[in-house]
VMD Tcl script that builds the backbone (N, CA, C; Angstrom):
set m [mol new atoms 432]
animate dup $m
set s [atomselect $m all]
$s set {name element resname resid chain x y z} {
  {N N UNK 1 A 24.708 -21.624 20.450}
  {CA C UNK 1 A 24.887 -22.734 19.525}
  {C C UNK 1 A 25.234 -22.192 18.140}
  {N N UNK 2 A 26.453 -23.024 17.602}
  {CA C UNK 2 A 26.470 -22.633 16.244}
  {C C UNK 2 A 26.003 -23.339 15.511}
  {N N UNK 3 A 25.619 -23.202 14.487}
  {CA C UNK 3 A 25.091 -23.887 13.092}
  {C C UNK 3 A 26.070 -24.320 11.824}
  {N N UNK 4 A 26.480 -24.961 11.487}
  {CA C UNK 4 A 27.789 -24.957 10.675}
  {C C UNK 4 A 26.803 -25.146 8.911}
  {N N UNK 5 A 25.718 -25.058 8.783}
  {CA C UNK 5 A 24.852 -25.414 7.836}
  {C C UNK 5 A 24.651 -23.953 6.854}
  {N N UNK 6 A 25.623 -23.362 7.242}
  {CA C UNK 6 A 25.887 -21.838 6.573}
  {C C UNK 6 A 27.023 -21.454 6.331}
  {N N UNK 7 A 27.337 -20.913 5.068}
  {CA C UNK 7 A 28.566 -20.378 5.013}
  {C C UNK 7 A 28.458 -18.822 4.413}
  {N N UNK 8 A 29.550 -17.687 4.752}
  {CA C UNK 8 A 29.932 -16.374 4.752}
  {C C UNK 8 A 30.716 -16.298 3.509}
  {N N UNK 9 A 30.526 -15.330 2.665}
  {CA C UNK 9 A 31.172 -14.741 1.555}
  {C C UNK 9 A 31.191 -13.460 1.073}
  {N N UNK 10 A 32.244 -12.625 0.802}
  {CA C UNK 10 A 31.795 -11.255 0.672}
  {C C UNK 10 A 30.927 -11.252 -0.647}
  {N N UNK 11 A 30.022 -10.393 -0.616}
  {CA C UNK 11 A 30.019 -9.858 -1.150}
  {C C UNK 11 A 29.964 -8.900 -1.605}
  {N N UNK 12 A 29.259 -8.532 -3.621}
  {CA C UNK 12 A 29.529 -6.902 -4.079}
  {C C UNK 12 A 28.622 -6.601 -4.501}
  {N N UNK 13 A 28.324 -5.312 -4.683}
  {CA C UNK 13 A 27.167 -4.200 -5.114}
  {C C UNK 13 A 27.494 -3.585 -6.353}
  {N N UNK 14 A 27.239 -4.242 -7.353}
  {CA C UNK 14 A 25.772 -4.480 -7.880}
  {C C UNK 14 A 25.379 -6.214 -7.954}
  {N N UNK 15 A 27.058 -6.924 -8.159}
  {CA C UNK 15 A 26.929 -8.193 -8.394}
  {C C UNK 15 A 25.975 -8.936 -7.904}
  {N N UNK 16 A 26.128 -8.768 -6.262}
  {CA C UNK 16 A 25.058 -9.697 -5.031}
  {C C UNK 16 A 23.644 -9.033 -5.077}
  {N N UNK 17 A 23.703 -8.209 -5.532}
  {CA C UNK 17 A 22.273 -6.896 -5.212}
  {C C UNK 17 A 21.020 -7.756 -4.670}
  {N N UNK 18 A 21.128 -8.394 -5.585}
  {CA C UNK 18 A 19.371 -9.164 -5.634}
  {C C UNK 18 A 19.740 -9.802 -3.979}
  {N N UNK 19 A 20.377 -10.840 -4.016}
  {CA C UNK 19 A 20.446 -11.457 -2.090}
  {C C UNK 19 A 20.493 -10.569 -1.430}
  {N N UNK 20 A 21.304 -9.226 -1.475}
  {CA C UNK 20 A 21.725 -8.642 0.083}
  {C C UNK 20 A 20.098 -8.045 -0.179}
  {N N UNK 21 A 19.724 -7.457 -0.905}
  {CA C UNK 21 A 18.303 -6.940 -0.662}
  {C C UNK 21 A 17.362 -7.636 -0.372}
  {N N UNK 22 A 17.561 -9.240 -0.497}
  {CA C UNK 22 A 16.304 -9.874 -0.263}
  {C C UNK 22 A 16.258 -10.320 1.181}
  {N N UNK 23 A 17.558 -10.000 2.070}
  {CA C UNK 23 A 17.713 -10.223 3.351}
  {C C UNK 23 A 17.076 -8.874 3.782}
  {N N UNK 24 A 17.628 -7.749 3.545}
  {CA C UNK 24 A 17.247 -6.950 3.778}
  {C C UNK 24 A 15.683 -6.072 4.101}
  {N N UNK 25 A 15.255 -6.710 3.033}
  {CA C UNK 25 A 13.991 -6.043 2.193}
  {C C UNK 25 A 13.433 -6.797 3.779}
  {N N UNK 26 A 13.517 -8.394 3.677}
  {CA C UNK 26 A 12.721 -9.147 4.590}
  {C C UNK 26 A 12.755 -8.592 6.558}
  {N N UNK 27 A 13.898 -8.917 6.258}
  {CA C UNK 27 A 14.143 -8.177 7.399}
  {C C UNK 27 A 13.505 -6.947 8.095}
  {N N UNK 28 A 14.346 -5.638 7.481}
  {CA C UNK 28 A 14.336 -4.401 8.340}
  {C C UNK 28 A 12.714 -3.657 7.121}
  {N N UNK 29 A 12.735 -4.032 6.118}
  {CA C UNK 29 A 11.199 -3.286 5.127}
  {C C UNK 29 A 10.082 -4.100 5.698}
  {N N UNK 30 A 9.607 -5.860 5.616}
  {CA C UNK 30 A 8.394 -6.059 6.367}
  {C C UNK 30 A 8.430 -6.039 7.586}
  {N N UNK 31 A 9.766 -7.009 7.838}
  {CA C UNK 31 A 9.476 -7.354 9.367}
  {C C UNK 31 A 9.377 -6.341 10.468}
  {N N UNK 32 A 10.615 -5.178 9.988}
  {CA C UNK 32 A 10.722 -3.969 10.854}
  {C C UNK 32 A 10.213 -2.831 10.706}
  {N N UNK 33 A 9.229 -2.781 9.694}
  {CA C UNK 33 A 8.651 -1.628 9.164}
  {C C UNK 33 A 9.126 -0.352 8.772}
  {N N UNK 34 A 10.755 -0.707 8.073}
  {CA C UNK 34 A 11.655 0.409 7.640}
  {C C UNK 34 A 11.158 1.227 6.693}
  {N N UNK 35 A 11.162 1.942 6.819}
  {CA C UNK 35 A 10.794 2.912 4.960}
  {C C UNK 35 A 11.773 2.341 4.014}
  {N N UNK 36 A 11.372 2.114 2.850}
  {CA C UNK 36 A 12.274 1.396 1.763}
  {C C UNK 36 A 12.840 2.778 1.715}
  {N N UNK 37 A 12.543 4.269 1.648}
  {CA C UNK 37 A 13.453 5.248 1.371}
  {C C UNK 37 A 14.756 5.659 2.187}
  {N N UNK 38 A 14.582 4.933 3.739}
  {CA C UNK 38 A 15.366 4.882 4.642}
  {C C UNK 38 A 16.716 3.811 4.721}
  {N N UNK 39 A 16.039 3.085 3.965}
  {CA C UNK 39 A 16.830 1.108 4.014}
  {C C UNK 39 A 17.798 1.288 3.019}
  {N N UNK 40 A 17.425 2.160 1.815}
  {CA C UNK 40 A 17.844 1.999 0.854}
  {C C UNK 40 A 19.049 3.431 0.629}
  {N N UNK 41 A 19.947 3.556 1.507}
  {CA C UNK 41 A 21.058 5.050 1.661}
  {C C UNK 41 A 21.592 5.911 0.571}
  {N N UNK 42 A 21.665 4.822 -0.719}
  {CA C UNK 42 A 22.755 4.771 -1.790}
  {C C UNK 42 A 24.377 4.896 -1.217}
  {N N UNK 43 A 24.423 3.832 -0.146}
  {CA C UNK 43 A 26.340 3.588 0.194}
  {C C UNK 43 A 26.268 2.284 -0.229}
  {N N UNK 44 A 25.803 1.736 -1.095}
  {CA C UNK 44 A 25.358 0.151 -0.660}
  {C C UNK 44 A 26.541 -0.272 -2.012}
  {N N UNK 45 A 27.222 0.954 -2.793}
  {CA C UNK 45 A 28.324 0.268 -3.854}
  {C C UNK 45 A 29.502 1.112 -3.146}
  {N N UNK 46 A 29.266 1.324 -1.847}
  {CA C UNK 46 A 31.113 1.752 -1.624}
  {C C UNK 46 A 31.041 1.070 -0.367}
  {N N UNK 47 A 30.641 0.218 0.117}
  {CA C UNK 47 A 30.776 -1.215 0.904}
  {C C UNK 47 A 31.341 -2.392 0.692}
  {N N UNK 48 A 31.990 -2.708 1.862}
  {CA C UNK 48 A 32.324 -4.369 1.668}
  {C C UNK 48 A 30.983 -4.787 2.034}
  {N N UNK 49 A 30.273 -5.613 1.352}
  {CA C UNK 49 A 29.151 -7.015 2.214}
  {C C UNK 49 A 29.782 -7.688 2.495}
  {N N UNK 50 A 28.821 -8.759 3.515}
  {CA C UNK 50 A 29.416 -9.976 3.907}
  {C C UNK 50 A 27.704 -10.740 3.749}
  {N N UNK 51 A 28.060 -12.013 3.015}
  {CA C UNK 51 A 26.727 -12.391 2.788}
  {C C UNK 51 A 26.908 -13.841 3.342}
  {N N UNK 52 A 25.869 -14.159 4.354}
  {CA C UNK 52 A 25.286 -15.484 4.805}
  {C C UNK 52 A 24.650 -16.397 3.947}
  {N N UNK 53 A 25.218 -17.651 3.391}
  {CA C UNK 53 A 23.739 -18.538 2.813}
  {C C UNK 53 A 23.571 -19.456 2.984}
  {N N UNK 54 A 22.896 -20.241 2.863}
  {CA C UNK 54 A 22.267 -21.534 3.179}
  {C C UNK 54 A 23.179 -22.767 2.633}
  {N N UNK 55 A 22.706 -24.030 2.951}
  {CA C UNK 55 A 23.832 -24.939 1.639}
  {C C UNK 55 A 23.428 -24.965 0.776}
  {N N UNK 56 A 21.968 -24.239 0.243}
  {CA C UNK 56 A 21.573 -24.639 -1.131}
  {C C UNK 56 A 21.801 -23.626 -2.037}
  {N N UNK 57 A 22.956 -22.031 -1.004}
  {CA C UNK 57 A 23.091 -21.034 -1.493}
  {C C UNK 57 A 22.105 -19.745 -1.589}
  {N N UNK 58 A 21.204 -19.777 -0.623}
  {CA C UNK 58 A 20.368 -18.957 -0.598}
  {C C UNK 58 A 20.307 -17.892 0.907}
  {N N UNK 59 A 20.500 -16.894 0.425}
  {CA C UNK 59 A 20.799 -15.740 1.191}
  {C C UNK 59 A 19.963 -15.635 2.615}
  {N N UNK 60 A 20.903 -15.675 3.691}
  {CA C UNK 60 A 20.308 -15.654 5.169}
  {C C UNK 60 A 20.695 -14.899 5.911}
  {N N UNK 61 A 21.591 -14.222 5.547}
  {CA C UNK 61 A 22.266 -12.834 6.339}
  {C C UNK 61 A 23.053 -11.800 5.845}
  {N N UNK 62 A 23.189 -10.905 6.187}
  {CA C UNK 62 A 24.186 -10.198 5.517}
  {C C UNK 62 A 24.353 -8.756 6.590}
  {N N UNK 63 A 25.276 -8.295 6.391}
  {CA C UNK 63 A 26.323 -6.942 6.804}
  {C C UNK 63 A 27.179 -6.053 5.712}
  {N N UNK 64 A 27.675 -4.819 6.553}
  {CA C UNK 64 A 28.371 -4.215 5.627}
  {C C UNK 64 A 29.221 -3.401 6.319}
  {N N UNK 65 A 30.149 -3.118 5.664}
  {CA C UNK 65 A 31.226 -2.214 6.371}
  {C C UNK 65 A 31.705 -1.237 5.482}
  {N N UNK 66 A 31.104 0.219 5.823}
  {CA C UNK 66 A 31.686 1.568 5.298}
  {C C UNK 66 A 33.033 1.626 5.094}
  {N N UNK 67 A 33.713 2.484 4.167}
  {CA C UNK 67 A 34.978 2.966 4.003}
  {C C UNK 67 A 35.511 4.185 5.296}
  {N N UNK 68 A 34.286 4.365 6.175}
  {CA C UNK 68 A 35.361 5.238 7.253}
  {C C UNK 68 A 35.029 4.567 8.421}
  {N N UNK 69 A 34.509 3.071 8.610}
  {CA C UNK 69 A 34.796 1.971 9.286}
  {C C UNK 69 A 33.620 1.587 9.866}
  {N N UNK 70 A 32.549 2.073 9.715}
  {CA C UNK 70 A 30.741 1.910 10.314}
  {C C UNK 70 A 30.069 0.633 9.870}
  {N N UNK 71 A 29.981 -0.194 10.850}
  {CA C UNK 71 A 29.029 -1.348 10.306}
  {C C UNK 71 A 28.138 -1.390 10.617}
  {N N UNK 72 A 27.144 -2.090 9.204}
  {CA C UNK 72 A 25.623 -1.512 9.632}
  {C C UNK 72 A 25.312 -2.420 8.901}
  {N N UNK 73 A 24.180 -2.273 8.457}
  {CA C UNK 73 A 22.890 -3.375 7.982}
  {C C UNK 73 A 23.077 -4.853 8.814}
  {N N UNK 74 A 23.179 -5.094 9.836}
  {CA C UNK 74 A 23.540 -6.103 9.764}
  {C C UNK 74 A 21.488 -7.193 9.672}
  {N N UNK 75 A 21.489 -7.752 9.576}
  {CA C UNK 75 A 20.499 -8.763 9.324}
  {C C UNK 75 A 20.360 -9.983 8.963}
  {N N UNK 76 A 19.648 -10.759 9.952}
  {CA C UNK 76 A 19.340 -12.450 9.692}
  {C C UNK 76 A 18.348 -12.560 9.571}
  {N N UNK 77 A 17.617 -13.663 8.918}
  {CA C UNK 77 A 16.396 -14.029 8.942}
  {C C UNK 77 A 15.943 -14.714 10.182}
  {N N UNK 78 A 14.821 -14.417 10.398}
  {CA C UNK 78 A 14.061 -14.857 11.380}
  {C C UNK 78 A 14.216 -16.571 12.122}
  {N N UNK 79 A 14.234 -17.148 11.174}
  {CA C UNK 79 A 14.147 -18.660 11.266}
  {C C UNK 79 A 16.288 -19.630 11.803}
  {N N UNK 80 A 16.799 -18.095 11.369}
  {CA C UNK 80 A 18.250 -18.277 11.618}
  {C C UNK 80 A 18.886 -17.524 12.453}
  {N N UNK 81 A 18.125 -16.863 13.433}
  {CA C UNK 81 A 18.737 -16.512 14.280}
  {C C UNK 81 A 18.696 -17.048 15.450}
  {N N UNK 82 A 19.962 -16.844 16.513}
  {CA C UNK 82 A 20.255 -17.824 17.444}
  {C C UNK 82 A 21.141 -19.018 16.827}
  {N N UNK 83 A 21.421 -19.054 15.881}
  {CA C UNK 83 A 22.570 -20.280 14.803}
  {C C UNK 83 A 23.807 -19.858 14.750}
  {N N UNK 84 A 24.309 -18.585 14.916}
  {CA C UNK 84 A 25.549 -18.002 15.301}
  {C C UNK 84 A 25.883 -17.090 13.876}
  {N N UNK 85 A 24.917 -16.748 13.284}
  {CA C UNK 85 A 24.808 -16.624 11.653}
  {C C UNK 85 A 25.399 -15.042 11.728}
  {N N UNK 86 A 25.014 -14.210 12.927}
  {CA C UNK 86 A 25.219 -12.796 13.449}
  {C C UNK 86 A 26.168 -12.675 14.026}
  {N N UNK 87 A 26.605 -13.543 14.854}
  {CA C UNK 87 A 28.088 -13.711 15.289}
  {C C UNK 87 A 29.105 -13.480 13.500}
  {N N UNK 88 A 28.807 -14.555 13.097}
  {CA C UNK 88 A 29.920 -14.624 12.110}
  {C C UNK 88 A 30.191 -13.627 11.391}
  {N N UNK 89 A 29.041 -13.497 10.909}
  {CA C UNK 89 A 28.707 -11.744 9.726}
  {C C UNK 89 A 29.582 -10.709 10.865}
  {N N UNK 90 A 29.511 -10.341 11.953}
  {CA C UNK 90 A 29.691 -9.381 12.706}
  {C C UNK 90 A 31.581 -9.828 12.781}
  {N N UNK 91 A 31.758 -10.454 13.009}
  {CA C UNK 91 A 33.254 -11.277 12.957}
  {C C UNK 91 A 34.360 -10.804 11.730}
  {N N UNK 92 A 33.163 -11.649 10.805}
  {CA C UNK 92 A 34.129 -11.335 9.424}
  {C C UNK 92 A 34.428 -9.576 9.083}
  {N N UNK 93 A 32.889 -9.143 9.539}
  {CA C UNK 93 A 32.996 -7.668 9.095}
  {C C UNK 93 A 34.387 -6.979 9.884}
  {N N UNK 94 A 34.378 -7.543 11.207}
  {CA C UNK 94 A 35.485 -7.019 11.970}
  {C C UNK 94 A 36.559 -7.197 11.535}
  {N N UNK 95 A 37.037 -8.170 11.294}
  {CA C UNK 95 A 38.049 -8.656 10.682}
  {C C UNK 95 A 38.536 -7.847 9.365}
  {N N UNK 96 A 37.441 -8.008 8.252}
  {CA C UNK 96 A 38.152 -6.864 7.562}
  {C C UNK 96 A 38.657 -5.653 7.626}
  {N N UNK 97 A 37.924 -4.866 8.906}
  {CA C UNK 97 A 37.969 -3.891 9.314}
  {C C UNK 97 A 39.173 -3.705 10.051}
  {N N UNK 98 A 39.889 -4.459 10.445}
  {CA C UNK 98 A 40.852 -4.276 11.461}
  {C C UNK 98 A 42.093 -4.688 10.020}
  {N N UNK 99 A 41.860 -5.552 9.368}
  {CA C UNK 99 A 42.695 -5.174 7.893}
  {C C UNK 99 A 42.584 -4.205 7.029}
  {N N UNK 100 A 42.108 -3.035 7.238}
  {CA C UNK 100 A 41.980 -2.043 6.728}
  {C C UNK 100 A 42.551 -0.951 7.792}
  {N N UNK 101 A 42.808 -1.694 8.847}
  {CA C UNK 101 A 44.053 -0.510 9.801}
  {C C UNK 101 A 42.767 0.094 10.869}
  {N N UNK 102 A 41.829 -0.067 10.583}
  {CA C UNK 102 A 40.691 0.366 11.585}
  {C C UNK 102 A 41.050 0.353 12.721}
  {N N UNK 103 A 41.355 1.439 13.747}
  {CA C UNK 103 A 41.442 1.127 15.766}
  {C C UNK 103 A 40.228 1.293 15.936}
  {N N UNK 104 A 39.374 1.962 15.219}
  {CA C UNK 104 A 38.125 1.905 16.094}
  {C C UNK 104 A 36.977 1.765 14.817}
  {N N UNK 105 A 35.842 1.119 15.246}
  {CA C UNK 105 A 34.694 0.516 14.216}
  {C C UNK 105 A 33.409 1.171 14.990}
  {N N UNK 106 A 32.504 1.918 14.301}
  {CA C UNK 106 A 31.340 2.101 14.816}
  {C C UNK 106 A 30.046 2.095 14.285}
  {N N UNK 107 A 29.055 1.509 14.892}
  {CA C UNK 107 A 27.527 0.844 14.561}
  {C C UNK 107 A 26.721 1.564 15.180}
  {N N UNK 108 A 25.266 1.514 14.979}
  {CA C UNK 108 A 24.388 2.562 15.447}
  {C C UNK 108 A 23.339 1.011 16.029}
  {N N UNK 109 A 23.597 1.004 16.962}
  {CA C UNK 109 A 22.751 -0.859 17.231}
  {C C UNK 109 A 21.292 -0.728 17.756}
  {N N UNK 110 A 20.368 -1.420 17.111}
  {CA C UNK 110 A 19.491 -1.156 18.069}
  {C C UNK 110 A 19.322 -1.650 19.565}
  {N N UNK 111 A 17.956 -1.203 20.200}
  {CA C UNK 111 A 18.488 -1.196 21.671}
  {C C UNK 111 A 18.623 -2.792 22.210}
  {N N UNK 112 A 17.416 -3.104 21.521}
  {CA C UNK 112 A 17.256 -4.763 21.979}
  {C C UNK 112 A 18.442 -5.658 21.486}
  {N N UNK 113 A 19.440 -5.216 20.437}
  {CA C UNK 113 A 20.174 -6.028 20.088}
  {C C UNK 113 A 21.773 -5.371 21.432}
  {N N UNK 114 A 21.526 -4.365 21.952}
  {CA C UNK 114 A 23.137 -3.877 22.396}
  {C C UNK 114 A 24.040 -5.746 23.144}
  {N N UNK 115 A 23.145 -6.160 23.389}
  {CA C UNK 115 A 23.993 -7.227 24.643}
  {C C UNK 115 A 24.890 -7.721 23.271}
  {N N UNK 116 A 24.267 -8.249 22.266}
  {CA C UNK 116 A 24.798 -8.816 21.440}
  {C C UNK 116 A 26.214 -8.288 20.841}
  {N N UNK 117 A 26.354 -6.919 20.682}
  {CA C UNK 117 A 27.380 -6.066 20.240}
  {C C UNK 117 A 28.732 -6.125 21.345}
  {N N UNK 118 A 27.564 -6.060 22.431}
  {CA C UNK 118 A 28.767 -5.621 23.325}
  {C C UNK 118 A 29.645 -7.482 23.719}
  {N N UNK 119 A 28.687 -8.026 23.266}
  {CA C UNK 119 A 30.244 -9.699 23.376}
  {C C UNK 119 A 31.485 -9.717 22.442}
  {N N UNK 120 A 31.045 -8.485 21.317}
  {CA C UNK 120 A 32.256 -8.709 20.233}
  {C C UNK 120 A 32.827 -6.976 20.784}
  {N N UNK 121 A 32.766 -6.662 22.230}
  {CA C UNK 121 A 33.516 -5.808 22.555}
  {C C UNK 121 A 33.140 -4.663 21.899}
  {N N UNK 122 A 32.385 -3.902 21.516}
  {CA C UNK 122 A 31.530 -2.882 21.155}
  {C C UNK 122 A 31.383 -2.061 22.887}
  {N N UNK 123 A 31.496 -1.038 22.703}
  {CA C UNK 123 A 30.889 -0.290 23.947}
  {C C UNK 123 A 29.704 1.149 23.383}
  {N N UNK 124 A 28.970 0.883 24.311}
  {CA C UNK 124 A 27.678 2.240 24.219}
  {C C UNK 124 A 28.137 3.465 24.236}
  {N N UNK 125 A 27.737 4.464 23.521}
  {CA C UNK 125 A 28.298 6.040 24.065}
  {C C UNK 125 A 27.162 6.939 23.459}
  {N N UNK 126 A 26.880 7.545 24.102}
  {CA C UNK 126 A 25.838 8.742 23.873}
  {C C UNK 126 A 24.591 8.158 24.148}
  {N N UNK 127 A 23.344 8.860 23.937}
  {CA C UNK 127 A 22.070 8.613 24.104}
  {C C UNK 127 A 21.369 7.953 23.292}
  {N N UNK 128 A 20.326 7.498 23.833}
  {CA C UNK 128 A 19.444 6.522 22.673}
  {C C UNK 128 A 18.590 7.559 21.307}
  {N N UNK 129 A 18.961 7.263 20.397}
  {CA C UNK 129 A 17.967 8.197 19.166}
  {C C UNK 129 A 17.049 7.215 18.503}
  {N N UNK 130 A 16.239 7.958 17.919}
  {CA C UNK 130 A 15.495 7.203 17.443}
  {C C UNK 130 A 16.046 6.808 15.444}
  {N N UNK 131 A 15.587 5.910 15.073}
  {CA C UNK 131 A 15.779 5.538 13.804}
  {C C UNK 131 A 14.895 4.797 13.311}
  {N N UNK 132 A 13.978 5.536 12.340}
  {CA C UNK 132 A 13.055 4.766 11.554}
  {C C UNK 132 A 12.304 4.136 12.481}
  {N N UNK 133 A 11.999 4.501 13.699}
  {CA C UNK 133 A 10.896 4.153 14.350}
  {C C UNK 133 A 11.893 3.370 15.409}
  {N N UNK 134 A 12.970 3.491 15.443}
  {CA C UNK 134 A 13.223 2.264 16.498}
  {C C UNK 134 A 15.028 2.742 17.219}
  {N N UNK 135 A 14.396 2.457 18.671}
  {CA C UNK 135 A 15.498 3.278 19.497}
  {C C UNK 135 A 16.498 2.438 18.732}
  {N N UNK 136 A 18.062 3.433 19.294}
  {CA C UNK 136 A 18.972 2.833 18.804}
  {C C UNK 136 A 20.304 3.451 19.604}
  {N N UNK 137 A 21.406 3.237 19.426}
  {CA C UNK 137 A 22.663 3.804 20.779}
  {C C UNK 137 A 23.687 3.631 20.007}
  {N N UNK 138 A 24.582 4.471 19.487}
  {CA C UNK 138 A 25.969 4.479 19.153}
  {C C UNK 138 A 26.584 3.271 20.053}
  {N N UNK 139 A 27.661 2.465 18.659}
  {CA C UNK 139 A 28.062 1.686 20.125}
  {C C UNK 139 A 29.547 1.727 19.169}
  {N N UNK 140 A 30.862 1.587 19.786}
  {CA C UNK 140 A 32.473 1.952 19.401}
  {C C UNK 140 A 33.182 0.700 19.722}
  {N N UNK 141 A 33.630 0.506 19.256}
  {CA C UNK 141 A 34.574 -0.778 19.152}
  {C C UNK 141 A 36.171 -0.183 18.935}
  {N N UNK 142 A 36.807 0.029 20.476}
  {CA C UNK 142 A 38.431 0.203 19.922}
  {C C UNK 142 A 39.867 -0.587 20.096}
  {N N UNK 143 A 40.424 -0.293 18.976}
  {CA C UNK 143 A 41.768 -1.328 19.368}
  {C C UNK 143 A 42.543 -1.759 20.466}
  {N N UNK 144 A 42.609 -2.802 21.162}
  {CA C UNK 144 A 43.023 -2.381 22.551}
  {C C UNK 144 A 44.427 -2.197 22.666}
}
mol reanalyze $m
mol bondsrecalc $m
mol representation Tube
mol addrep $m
C-alpha cells in the first residue's frame, strides 16, 4: 500500500541537517542502537539526500547517495513504514543515480531488510558482515 500523505525532496547538508538527523538519530541511534560515532561518517556534505515528510512538513524518511554511487542511510520512521515511504526514497535515490551515468549502484543492506532491495532489482554478493551490531550483505544493482 502506498500512502500519498508524504512527499520526497532532496535534500542538502548543512541546509536539511537538523531533519535528516532527526530521522536518523531516531531511527538507526535509539531504535537500532548505532553508535552516534558510527552513524555519523562525515560523507553526509558530499551526498545527495532525499528527504521524506509529512503534510505538515515534518521529516519521515530519508536516504543518500554517494558520489561513487553507494546508497545508504536509508531510514523511516517506525509508524511509516509499510506506506511505500522506502520504496520512494529508494526510487528517487535510483533515479538520480542512473542520471549521474551510474550502471551499477551499491548498498550494504541489512539482512532483514534484503527482500526489500532485491524488488528494486538489487542483487546479494559476498558474505554477511557484521555492522554496528547488525548483520548486513553487499547488495549491486546493475544496468541491464
Amino acid at each position: 500500500m502506498t500512502d500519498k500523505n508524504f512527499r520526497l525532496r532532496p535534500a542538502r547538508w548543512p541546509q536539511d541537517q537538523a531533519a535528516l538527523r532527526q530521522v536518523r538519530e531516531t531511527v538507526f541511534v535509539r531504535e537500532q542502537k548505532v553508535p552516534p560515532e558510527l552513524e555519523w561518517d562525515g560523507l553526509d556534505d558530499q551526498c545527495l539526500h532525499m528527504l521524506a515528510e509529512d503534510r505538515d512538513g515534518n521529516p519521515i524518511g530519508t536516504g543518500r547517495l554517494l558520489p561513487d554511487g553507494h546508497i545508504g542511510r536509508m531510514a523511516v520512521l517506525r509508524e511509516w513504514r509499510g506506506r511505500g515511504v522506502g520504496s520512494a526514497l529508494l526510487g528517487a535515490l535510483m533515479e538520480e543515480g542512473r542520471k549521474r551515468g551510474f550502471e551499477t549502484m551499491i548498498l550494504a543492506a541489512q539482512v532483514q531488510a534484503m527482500p526489500f532491495y532485491e524488488k528494486a532489482g538489487f542483487v546479494a554478493e559476498g558474505d554477511v558482515f557484521d555492522d554496528a551490531g547488525i548483520p548486513h550483505r553487499n547488495m549491486v544493482w546493475r544496468k541491464p
